[in-house]
C-alpha positions in Angstrom: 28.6 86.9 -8.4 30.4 86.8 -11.7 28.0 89.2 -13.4 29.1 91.6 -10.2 32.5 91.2 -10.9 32.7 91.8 -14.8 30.2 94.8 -13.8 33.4 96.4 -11.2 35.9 95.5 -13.8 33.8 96.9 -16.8 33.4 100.2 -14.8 37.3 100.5 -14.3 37.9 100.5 -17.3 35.6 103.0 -18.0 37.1 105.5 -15.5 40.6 104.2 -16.9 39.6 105.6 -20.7 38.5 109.1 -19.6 40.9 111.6 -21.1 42.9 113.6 -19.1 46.0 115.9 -19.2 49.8 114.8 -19.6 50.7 116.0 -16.0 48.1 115.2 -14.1 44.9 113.4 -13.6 41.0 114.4 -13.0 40.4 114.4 -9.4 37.0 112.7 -9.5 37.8 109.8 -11.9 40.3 108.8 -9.2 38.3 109.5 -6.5 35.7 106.9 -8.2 38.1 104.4 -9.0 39.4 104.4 -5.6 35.5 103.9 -4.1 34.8 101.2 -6.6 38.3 99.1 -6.3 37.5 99.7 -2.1 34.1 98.1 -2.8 35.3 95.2 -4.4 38.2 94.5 -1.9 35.4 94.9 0.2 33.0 92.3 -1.8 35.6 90.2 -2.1 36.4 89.9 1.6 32.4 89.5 2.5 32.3 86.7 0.1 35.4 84.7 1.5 33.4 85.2 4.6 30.5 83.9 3.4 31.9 80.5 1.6 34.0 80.0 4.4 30.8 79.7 7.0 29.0 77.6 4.3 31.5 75.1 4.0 31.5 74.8 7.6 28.1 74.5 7.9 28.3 71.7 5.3 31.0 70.0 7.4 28.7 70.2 10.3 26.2 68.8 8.6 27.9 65.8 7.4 29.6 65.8 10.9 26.0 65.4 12.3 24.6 63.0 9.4 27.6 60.8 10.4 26.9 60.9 14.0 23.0 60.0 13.8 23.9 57.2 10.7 26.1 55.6 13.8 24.0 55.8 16.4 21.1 54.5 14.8 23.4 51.6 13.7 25.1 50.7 16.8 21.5 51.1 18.8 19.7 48.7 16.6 16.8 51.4 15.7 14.8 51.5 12.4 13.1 54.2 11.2 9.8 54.4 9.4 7.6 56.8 7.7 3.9 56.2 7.3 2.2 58.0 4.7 -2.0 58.3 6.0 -3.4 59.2 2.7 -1.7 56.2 1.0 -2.0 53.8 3.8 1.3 52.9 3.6 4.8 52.7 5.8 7.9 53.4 3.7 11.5 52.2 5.5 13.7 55.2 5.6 16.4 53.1 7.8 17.1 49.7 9.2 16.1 46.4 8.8 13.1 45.8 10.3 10.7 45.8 7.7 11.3 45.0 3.5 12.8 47.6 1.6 9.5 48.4 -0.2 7.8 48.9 3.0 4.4 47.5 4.0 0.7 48.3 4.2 -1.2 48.5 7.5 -2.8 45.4 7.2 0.4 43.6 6.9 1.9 45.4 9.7 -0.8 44.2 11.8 -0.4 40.2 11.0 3.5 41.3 12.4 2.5 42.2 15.7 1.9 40.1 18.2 -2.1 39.1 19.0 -1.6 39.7 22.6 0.1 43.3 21.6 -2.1 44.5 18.7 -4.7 46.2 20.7 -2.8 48.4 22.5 -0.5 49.1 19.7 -3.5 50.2 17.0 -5.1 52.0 20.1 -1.7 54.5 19.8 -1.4 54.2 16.1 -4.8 56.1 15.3 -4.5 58.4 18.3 -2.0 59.7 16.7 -3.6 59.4 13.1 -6.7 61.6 14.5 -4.5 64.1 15.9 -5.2 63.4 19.9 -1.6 62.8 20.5 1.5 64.9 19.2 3.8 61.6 20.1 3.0 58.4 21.7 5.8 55.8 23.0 5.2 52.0 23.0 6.4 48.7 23.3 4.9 45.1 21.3 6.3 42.5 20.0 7.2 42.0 16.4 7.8 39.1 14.3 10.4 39.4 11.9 9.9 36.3 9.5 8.4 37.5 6.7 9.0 33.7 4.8 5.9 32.5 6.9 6.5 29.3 8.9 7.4 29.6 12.5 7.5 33.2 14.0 10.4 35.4 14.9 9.5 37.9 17.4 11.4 40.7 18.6 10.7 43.4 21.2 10.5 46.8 19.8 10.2 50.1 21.8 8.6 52.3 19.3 8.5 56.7 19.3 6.4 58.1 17.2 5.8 61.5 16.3 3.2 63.2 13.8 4.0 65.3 11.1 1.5 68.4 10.5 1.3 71.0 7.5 0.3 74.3 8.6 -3.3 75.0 8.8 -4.3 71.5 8.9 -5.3 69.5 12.6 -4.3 66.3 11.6 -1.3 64.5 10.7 0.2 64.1 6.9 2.3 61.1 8.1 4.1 59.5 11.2 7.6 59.1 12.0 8.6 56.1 13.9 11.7 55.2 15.8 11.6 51.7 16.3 14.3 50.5 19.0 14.9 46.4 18.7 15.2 45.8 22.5 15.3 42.1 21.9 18.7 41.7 23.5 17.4 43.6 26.7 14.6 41.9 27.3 16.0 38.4 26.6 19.1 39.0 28.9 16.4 40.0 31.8 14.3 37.2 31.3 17.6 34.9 32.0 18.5 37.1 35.3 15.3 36.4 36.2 14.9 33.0 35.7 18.0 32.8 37.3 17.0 34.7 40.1 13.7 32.7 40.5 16.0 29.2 40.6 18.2 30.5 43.4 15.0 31.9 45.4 13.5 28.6 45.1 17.1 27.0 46.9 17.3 29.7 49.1 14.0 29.5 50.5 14.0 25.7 50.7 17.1 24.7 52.3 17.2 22.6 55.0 19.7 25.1 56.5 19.4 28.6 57.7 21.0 30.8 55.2 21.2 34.9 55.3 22.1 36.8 52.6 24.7 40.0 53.4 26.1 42.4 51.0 29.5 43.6 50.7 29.6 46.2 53.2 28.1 43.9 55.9 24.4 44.6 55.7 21.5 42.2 55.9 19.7 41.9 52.3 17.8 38.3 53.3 17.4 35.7 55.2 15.4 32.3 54.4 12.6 30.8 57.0 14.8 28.5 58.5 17.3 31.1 59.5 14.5 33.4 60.8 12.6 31.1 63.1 16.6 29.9 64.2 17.3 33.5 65.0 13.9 35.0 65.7 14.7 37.9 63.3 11.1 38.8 63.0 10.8 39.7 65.9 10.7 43.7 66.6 14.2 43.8 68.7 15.5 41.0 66.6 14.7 41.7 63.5 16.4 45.3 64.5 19.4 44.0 65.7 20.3 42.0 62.5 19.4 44.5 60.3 21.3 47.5 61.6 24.1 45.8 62.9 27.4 45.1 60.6 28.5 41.9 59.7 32.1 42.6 60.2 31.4 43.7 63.7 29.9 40.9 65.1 32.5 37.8 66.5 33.6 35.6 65.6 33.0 37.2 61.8 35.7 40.0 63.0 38.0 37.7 63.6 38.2 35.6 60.8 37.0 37.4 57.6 38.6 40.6 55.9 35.5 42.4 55.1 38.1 44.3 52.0 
């Protein structure tokens, strides 16, 4: 651009230096100068243009950058790159595995025994080139100090990476979710679940279950052999009639 520049300005010049008359001056050295002074006006506007979009681009771009950094750090995800020829995962982001990244062999004494099958099973489909991407879940455990193990639940995404010409992968590129949160908070609900089944079914008392609009969700043995709700009519009666509707329920409870 600066060569350009010195090249328009070097040119004027030029055109300013050729002799002319005391009255008046040539009509085609002006007409020139005009051209090349609307040229660079011209230039000059293009490349304003020009720098402006870049730097917008680049704000984008940092813009995006910023947005992916968060949301891979607010969703708990790691990513990984496995290089096939060197046999070798390098940690691009996250925590999961060391900074220095790990071989396959030690990856495999990380995942769980029960896992490892079906884990490796994806891994090399996508290594031969029979799957583009493959999604999977194992357990993973996180101690790398030995002693007792750490496991968390990962949901993995992984996605091949091809040159042209060539059928099977370079590398891999693995989005590894920690899910450990998820999975721990549903095994409680369940549990907890599976304690208040075990109540509900065994009480001594009939108990029914209804939800807020007035609906029958459940009722325990006791409460169907006291009410026959198995029964085809019965068991249509308390199932499609409202709570809220039935006395002495609509007297005494505010179904709001």
């Amino acid at each position: 651009m600066e060569s350009i520049v010195m090249f328009i300005t070097y040119s004027i010049t030029l055109l300013l230096q050729i002799p002319t008359d005391s009255h008046t001056i040539q009509p085609l050295p002006l007409f020139l100068m005009i051209v090349i002074v609307v040229l660079f006006i011209l230039f000059f506007i293009l490349n304003r243009i020009v720098s402006r979009k870049v730097h917008h681009a680049m704000r984008e771009s940092n813009h995006t950058n910023a947005i992916m950094h968060q949301a891979l750090k607010n969703g708990e995800n790691n990513v990984l790159y496995y290089n096939i020829s060197e046999d070798w995962s390098y940690k691009l982001y996250g925590h999961t595995v060391p900074e220095k990244g790990l071989s396959t062999e030690d990856w495999k004494k990380h995942v769980h025994p029960e896992d490892l099958p079906y884990a490796l099973d994806c891994l090399y489909k996508l290594v031969r080139g029979e799957k583009k991407t493959m999604k999977f879940n194992y357990r993973w455990n996180s101690n790398y100090e030995g002693g007792e193990p750490q496991w968390r639940y990962l949901r993995n995404i992984s996605v091949g990476e091809y040159l042209p010409g060539f059928k099977r992968p370079v590398g891999i590129i693995s989005t590894l979710s920690d899910e450990t949160k998820i999975i721990q908070q549903q095994e409680r609900e369940k549990e907890l679940t599976d304690k208040y089944r075990l109540i509900f079914e065994n009480s001594i008392i009939g108990l029914s279950f209804y939800n807020p609009e007035g609906k029958l969700l459940d009722a325990n043995n006791n409460m169907r052999e006291l009410c026959n709700i198995d029964s085809d009519e019965e068991d249509k009666f308390f199932y499609q009639t409202n709570l809220f509707d039935l006395s002495p329920f609509n007297e005494h409870m505010n179904q709001n």
